[in-house]
C-alpha positions in Angstrom: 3.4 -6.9 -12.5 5.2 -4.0 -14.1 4.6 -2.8 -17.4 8.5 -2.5 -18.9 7.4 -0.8 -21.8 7.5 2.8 -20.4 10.8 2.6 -18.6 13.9 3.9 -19.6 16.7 1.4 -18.9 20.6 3.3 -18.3 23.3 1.7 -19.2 23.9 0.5 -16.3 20.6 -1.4 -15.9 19.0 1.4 -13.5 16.0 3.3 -14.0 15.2 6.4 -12.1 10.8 6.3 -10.7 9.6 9.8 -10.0 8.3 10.3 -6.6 4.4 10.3 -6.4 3.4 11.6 -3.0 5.8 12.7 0.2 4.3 10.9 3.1 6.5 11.9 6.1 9.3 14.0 6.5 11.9 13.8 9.8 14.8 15.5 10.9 17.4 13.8 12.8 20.5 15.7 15.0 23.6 13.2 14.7 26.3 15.0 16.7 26.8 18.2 14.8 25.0 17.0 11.2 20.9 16.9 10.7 19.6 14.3 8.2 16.7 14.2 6.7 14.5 11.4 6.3 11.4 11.5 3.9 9.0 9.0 3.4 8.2 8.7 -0.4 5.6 6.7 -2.3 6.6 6.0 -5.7 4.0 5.1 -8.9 4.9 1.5 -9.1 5.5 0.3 -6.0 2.7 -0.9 -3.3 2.2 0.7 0.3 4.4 -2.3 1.7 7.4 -0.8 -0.2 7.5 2.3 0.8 10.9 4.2 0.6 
């Protein structure tokens, strides 16, 4: 359960969660572009939702 109390609700019903640890970090070539994909752990969310 998440405590509400601490978050700050936009407008639009969003909330932004700061990043707690970087867990992986990839670099993919599509055709001419490279993406980067970063696994991020976030404070409030368990291993299983990892982002």
């Amino acid at each position: 359960m998440v405590d509400l109390s601490h978050i700050d609700l936009r407008e639009d019903i969003t909330y932004e969660e700061p990043p707690i640890q970087i867990l992986d970090l990839k670099v993919k070539r599509l055709s001419k572009n490279d993406i980067s994909l970063v696994l991020v752990k976030c404070q409030h969310h368990g291993d299983e939702e990892l982002t």
